[in-house]
VOPAGU-2260 file (C-alpha; in pm, 1 decimal, decimal comma):
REM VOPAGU-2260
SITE   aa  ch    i         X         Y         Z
SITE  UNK   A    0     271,7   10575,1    6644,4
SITE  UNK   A    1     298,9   10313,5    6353,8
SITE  UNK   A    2     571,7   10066,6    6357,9
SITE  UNK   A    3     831,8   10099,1    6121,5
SITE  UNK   A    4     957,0    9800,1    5982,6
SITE  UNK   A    5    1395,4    9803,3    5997,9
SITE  UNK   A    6    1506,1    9847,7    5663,2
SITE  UNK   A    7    1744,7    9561,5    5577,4
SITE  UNK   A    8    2144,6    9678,6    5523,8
SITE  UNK   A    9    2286,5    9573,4    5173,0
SITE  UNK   A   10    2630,3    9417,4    5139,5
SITE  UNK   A   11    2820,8    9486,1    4833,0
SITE  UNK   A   12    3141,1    9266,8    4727,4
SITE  UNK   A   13    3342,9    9306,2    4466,9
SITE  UNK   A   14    3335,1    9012,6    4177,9
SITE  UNK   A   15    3685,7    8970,2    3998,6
SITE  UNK   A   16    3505,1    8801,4    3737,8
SITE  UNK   A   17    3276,0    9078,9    3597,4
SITE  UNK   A   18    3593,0    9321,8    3746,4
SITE  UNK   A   19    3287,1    9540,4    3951,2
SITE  UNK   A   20    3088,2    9602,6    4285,6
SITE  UNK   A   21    2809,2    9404,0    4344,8
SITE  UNK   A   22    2536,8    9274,8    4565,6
SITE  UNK   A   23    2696,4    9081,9    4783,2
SITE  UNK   A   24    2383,6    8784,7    4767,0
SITE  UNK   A   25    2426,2    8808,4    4364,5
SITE  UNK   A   26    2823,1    8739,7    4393,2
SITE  UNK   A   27    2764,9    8411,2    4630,2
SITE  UNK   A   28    2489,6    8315,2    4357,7
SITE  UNK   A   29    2774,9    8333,0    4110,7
SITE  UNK   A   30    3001,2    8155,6    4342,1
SITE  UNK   A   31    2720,4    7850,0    4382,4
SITE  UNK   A   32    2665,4    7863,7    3966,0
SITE  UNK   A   33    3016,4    7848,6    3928,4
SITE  UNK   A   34    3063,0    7586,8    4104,9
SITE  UNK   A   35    2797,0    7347,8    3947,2
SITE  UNK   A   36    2944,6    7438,9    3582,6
SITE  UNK   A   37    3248,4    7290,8    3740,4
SITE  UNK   A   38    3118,4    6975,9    3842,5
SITE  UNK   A   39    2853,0    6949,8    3556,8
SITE  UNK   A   40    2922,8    6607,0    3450,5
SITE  UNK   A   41    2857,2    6448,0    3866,9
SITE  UNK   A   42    2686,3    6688,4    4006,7
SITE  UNK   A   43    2700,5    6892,5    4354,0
SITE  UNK   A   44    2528,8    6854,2    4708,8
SITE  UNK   A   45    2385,3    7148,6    4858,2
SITE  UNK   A   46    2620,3    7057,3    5152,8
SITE  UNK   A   47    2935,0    7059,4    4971,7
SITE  UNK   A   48    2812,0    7384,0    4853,4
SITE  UNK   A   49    2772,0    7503,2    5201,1
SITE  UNK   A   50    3145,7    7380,5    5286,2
SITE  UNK   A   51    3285,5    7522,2    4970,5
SITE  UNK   A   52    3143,3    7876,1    4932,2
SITE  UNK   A   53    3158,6    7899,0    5366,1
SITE  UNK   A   54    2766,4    7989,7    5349,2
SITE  UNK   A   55    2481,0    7856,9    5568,7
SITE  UNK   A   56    2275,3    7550,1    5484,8
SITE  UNK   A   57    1993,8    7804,0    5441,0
SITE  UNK   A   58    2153,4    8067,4    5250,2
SITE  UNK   A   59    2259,8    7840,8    4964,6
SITE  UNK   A   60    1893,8    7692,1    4940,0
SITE  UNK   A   61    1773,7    8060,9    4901,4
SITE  UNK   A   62    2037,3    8046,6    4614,0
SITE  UNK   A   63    1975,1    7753,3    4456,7
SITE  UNK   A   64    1594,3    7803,1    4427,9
SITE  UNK   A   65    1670,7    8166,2    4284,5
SITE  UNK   A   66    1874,2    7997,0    4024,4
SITE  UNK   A   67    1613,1    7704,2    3980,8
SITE  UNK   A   68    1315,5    7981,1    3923,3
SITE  UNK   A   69    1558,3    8133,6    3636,0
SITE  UNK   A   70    1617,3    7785,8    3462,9
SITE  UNK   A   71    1959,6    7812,2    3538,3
SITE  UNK   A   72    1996,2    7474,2    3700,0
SITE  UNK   A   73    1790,7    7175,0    3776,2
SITE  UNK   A   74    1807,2    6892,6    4055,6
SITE  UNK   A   75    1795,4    6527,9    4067,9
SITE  UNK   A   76    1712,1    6344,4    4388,4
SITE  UNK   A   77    1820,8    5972,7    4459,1
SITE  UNK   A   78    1690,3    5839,5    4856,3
SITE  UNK   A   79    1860,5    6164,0    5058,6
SITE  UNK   A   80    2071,0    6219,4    4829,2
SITE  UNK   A   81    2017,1    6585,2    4610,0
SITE  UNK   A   82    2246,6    6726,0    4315,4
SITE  UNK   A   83    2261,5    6996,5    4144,5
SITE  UNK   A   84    2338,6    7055,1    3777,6
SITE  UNK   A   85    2358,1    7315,5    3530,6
SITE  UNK   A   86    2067,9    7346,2    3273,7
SITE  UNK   A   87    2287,0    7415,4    2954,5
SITE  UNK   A   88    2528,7    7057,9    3045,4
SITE  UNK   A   89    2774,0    7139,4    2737,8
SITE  UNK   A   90    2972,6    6826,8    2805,2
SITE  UNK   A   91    2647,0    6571,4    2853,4
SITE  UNK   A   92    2492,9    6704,8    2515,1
SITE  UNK   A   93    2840,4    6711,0    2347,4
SITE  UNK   A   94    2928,4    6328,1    2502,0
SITE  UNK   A   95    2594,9    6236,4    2347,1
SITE  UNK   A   96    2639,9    6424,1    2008,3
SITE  UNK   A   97    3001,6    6233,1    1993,4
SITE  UNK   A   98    2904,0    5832,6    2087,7
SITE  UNK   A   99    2604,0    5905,5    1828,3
SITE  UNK   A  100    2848,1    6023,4    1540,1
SITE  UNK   A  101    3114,3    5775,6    1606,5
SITE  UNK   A  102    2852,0    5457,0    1603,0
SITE  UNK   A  103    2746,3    5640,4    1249,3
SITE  UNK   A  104    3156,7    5651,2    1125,3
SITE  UNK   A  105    3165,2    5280,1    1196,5
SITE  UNK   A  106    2797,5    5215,7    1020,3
SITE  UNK   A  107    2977,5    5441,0     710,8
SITE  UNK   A  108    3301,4    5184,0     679,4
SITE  UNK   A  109    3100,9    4834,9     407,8
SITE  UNK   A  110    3189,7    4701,6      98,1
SITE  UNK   A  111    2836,6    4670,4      76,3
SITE  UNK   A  112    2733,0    5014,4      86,5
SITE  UNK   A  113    2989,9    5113,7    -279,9
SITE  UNK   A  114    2722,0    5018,9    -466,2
SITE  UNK   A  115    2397,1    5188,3    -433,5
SITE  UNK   A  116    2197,9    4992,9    -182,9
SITE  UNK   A  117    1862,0    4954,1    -360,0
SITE  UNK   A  118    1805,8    4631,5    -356,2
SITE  UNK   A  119    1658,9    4647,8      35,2
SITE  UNK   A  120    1273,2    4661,7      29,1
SITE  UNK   A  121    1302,8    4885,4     345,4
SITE  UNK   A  122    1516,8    5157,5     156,4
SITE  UNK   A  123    1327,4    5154,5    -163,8
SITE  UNK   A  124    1017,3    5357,3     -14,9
SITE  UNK   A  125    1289,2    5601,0      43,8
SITE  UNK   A  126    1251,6    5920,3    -146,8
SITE  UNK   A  127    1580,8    5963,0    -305,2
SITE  UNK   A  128    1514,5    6382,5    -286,7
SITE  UNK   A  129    1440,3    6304,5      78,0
SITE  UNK   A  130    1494,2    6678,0     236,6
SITE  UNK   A  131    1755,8    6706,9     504,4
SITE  UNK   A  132    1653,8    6646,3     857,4
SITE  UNK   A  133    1324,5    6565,2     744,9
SITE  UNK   A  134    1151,6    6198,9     866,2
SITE  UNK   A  135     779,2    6102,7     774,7
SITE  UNK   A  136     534,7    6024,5    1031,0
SITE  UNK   A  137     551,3    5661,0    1092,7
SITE  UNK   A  138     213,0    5466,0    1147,5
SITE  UNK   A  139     363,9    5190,8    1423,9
SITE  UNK   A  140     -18,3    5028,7    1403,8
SITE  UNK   A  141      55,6    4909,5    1082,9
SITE  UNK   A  142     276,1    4527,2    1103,2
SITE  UNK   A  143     444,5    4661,2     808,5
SITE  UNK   A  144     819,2    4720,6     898,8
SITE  UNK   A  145     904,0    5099,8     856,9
SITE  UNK   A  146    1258,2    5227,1     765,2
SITE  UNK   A  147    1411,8    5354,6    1071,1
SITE  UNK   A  148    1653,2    5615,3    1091,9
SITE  UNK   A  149    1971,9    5395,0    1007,6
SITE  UNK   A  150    1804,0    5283,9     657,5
SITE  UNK   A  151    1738,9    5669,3     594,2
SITE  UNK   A  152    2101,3    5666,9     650,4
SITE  UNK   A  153    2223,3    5360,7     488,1
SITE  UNK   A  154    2013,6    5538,4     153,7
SITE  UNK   A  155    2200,5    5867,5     226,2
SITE  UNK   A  156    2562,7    5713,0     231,4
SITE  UNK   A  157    2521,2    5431,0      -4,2
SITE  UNK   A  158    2744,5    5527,1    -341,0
SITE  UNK   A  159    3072,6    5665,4    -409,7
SITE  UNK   A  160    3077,6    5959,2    -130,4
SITE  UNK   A  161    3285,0    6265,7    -316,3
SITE  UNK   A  162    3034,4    6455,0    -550,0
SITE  UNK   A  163    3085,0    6418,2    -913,2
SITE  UNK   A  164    3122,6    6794,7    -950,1
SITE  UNK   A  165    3444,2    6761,8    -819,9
SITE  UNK   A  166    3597,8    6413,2    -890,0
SITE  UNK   A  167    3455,6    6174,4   -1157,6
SITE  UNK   A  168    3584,7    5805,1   -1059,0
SITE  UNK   A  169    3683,8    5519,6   -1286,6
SITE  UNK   A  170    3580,7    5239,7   -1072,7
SITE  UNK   A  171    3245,9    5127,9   -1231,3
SITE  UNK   A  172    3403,9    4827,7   -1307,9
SITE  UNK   A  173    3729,3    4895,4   -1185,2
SITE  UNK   A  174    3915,2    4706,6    -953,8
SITE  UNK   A  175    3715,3    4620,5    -640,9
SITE  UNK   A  176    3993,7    4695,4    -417,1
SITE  UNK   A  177    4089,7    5005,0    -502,9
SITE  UNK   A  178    3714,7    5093,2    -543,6
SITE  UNK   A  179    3648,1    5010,5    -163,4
SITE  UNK   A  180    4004,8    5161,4      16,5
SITE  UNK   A  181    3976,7    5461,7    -228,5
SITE  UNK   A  182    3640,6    5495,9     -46,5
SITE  UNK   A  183    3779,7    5414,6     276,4
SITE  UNK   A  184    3981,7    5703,8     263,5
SITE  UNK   A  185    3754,6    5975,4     128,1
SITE  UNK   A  186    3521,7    5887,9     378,1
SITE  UNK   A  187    3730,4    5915,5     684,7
SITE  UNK   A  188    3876,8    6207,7     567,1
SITE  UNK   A  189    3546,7    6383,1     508,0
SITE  UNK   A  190    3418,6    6255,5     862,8
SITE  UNK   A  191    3723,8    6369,3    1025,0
SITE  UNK   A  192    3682,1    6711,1     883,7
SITE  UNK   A  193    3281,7    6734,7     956,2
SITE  UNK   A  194    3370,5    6633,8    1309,6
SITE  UNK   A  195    3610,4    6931,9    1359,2
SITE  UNK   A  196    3423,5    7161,1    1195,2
SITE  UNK   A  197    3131,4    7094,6    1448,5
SITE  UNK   A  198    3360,3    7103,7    1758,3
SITE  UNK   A  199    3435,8    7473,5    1650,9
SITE  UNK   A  200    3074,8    7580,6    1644,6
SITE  UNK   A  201    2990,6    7861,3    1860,2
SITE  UNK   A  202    2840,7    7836,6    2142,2
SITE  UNK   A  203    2530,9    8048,6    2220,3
SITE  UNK   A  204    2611,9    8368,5    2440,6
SITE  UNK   A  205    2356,3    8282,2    2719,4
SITE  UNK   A  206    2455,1    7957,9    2804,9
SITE  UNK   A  207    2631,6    7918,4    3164,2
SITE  UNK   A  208    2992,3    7768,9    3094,6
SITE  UNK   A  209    3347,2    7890,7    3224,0
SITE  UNK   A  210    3635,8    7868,5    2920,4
SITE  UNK   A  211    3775,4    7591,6    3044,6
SITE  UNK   A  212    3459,3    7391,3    3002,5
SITE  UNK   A  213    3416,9    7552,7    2629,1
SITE  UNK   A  214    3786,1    7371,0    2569,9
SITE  UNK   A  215    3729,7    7055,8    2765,1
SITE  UNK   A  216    3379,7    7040,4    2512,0
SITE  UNK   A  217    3578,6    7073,8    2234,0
SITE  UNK   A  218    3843,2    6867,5    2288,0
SITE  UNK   A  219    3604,9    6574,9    2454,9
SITE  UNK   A  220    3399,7    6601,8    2089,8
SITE  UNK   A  221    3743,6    6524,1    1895,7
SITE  UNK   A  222    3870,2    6270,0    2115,3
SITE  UNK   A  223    3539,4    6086,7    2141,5
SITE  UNK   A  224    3390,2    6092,2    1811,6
SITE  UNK   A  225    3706,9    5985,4    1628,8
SITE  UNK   A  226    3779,0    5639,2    1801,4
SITE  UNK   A  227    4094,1    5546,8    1661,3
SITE  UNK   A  228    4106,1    5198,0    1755,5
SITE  UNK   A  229    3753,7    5081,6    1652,8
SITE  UNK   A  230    3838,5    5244,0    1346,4
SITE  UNK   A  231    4130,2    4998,1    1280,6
SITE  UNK   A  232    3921,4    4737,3    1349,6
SITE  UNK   A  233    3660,9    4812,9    1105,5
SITE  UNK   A  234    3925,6    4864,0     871,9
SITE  UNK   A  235    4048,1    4519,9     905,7
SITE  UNK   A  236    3756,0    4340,5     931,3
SITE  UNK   A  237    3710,0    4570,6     552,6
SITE  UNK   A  238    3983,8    4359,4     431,4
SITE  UNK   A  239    3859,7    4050,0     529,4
SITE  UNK   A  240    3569,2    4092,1     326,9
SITE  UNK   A  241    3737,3    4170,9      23,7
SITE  UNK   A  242    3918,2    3887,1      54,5
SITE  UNK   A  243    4298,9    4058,3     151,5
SITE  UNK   A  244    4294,8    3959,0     513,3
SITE  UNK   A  245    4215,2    3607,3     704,8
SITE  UNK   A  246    3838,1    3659,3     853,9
SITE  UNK   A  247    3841,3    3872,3    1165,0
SITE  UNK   A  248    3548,3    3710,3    1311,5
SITE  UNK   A  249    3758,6    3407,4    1389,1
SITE  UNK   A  250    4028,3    3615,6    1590,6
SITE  UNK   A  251    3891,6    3874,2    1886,3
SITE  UNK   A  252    4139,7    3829,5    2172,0
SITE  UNK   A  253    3983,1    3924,6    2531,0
SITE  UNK   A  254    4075,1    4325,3    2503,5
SITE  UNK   A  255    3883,2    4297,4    2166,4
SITE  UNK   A  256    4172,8    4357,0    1944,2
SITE  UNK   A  257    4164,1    4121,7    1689,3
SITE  UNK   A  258    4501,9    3816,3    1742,3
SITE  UNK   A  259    4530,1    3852,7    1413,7
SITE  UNK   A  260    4670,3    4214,8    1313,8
SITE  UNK   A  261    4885,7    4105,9     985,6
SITE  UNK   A  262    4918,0    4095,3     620,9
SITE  UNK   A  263    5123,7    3854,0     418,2
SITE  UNK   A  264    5366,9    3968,4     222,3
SITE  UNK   A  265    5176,3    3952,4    -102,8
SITE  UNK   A  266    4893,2    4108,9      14,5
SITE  UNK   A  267    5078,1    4358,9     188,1
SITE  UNK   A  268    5210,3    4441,9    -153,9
SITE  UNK   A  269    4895,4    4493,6    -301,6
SITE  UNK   A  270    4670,4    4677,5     -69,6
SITE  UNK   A  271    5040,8    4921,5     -76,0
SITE  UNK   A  272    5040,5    4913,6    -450,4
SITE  UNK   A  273    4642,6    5033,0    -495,0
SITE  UNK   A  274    4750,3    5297,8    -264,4
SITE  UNK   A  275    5043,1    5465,6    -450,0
SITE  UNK   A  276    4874,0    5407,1    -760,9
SITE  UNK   A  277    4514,7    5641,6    -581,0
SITE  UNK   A  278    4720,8    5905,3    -385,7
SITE  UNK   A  279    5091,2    5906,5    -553,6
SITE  UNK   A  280    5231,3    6230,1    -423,2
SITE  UNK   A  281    5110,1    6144,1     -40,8
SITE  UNK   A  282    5291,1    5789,7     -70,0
SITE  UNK   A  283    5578,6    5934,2    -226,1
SITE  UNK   A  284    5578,9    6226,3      -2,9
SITE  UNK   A  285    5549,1    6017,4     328,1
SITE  UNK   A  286    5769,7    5709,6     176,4
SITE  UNK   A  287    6085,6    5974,9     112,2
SITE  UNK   A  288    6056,4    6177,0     406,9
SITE  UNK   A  289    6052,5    5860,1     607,4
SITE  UNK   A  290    6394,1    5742,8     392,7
SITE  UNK   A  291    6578,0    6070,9     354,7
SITE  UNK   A  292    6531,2    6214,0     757,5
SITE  UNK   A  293    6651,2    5830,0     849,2
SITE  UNK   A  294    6929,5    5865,8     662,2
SITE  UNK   A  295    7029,3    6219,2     774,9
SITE  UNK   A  296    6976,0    6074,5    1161,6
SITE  UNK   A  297    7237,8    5779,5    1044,9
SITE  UNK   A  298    7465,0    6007,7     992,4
SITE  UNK   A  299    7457,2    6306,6    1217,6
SITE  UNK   A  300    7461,9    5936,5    1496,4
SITE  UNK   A  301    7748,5    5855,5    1299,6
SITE  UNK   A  302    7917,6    6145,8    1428,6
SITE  UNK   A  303    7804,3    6173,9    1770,0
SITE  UNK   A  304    7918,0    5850,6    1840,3
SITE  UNK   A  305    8287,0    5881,4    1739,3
SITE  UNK   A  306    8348,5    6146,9    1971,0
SITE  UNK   A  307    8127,2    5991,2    2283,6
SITE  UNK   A  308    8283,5    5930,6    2583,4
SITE  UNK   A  309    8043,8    5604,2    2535,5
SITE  UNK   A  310    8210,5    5267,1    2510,5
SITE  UNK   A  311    8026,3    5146,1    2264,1
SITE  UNK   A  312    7887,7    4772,9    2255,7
SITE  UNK   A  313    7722,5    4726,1    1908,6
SITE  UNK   A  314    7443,0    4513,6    1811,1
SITE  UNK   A  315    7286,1    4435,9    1444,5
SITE  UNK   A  316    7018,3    4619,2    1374,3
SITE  UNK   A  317    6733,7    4629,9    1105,4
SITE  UNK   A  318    6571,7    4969,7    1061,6
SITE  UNK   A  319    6238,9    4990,5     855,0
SITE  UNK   A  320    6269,5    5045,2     486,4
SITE  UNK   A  321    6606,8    5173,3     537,0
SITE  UNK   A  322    6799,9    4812,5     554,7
SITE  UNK   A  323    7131,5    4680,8     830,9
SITE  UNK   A  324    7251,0    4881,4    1062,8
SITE  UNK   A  325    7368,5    4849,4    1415,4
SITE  UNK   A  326    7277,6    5031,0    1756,4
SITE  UNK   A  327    7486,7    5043,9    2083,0
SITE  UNK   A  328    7287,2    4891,7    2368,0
SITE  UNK   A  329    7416,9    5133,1    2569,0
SITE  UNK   A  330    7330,6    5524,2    2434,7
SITE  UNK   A  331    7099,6    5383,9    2197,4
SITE  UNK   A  332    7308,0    5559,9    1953,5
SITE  UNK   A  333    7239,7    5397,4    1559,6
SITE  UNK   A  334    7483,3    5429,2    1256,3
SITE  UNK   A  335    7535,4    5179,6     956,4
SITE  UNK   A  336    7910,9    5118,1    1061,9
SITE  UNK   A  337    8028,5    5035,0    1356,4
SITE  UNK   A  338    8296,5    5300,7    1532,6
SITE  UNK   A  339    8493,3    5318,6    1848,1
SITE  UNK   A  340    8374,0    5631,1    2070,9
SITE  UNK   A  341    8659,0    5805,7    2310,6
SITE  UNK   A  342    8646,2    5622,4    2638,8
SITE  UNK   A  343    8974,4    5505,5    2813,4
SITE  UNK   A  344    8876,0    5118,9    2724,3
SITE  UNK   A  345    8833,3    4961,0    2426,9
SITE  UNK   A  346    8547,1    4870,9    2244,4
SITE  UNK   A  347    8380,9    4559,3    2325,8
């Protein structure tokens, strides 16, 4: 009589996540895959994996190879020490995509680069119909310097950024000022926009990633590719070379913020001026806003502290574009007059 081999029982399980029954092995593989989406950017040990998912040492290396074999993840091994990570790593291609774009918006804030830029040798073997995404094959056996890919882009900013189908400029031999912060600002804008219209892109349907790490891309794309600070920075040292602030070179304090972060008055005045006179309706917009919700805060103050139970001790006070007033060190309350509030003593 031949042996017959015992046939092996299934397990099923149910998996809240697809909301249906199935093989028990297949939901623990989604348990282990879940689990290395959700530590994507450090990786996972195949014995925290053990701990987490309550599975034997060799029933999550059955898993993990499965999920190797289908390109699903991939290890990396340092001495004894083996993690796991997922194949599609949203946030390590997004972290690159954002350092890469925001060294770019720093490269796109020069006086220099208003005017065309052909007087560099490198840039004038350029094509200026150079195709998108296109780069020629580069002969390093020559000694000849080639253009790299930061004179490709140096050609492709150079000029007054908005097309001419849409805004004809004046500044040919305009003022140089307003030339270079009108630029300033259309270029900012425009990278601001092209960096949120890429952290919206879809991402494909068969790549492994949980919602939460679709957001957390998304949001780590906006946050990283728009540095804020280095932007000010560039900004100012922008001024210095048009003459409008004292050389920034001179004045990097140990935290890298320039000592240095002021205007005189005069010059104040006329980088302000060159603005209003560019974007009118925005100045006047923000400048009246600013003057006419101050005012209505003032007021509405005014009232709350005449019938606080606060005794009020008032101080002079200078608020921003608005002029005198005076605050009470002790609710922080702010009105142009001084009044007494209702508490049993009198004011000091």
């Amino acid at each position: 009589m031949s042996s017959v081999k015992e046939k092996r029982k299934i397990r099923y399980a149910f998996d809240k996540k697809k909301g249906k029954i199935i093989r028990e092995g297949e939901k623990n593989r989604n348990d282990i895959m879940e689990m290395i989406r959700d530590n994507e950017t450090e990786g996972i040990t195949p014995a925290k994996l053990a701990k987490e998912t309550n599975l034997s040492r060799q029933a999550v290396q059955a898993h993990l190879k499965k999920l190797t074999s289908e390109e699903r993840i991939y290890k990396t091994i340092a001495g004894n020490n083996t993690r796991y990570f997922p194949q599609n790593n949203l946030l390590n291609d997004t972290d690159l995509f954002a350092i890469t774009m925001a060294d770019r918006f720093m490269a796109m804030i020069d006086k220099r680069l208003i005017p065309p830029l052909e007087e560099m040798d490198l840039l004038k073997g350029i094509p200026a119909d150079q195709p998108l995404h296109q780069y020629p094959d580069i002969d390093f056996s020559q000694t000849k310097a080639n253009p790299s890919s930061h004179h490709f882009f140096l050609k492709a900013i150079s000029g007054m950024s908005v097309s001419e189908d849409y805004c004809k400029n004046k500044f040919t031999n305009g003022n140089i000022i307003e030339r270079n912060l009108y630029e300033f600002i259309n270029r900012v804008g425009a990278y601001i926009a092209y960096i949120f219209i890429e952290s919206l892109r879809p991402i494909p349907k068969d790549t492994d990633a949980t919602e939460n790490k679709k957001k957390e891309r998304t949001l780590l794309l906006v946050n990283k590719a728009i540095p804020v600070e280095r932007l000010f920075r560039k900004f100012c040292l922008l001024l210095s070379e048009l003459g409008i602030m004292r050389n920034m070179d001179l004045h990097i304090s140990e935290d890298g913020m320039s000592e240095e972060l002021q205007l005189n008055q005069s010059s104040f005045d006329s980088l302000s001026d060159s603005f209003k006179r560019m974007y009118p309706r925005v100045y006047n917009a923000l400048e009246n806003f600013w003057f006419n919700s101050r005012k209505y805060h003032l007021k509405r103050h005014s009232l709350f502290a005449k019938y606080s139970k606060c005794i009020h001790k008032w101080e002079d006070y200078h608020l921003y574009k608005i002029g005198n007033c005076y605050i009470c060190n002790k609710c922080h309350l702010m009105k142009e007059r001084k009044v007494k509030g209702r508490g049993k003593n009198k004011e000091k």
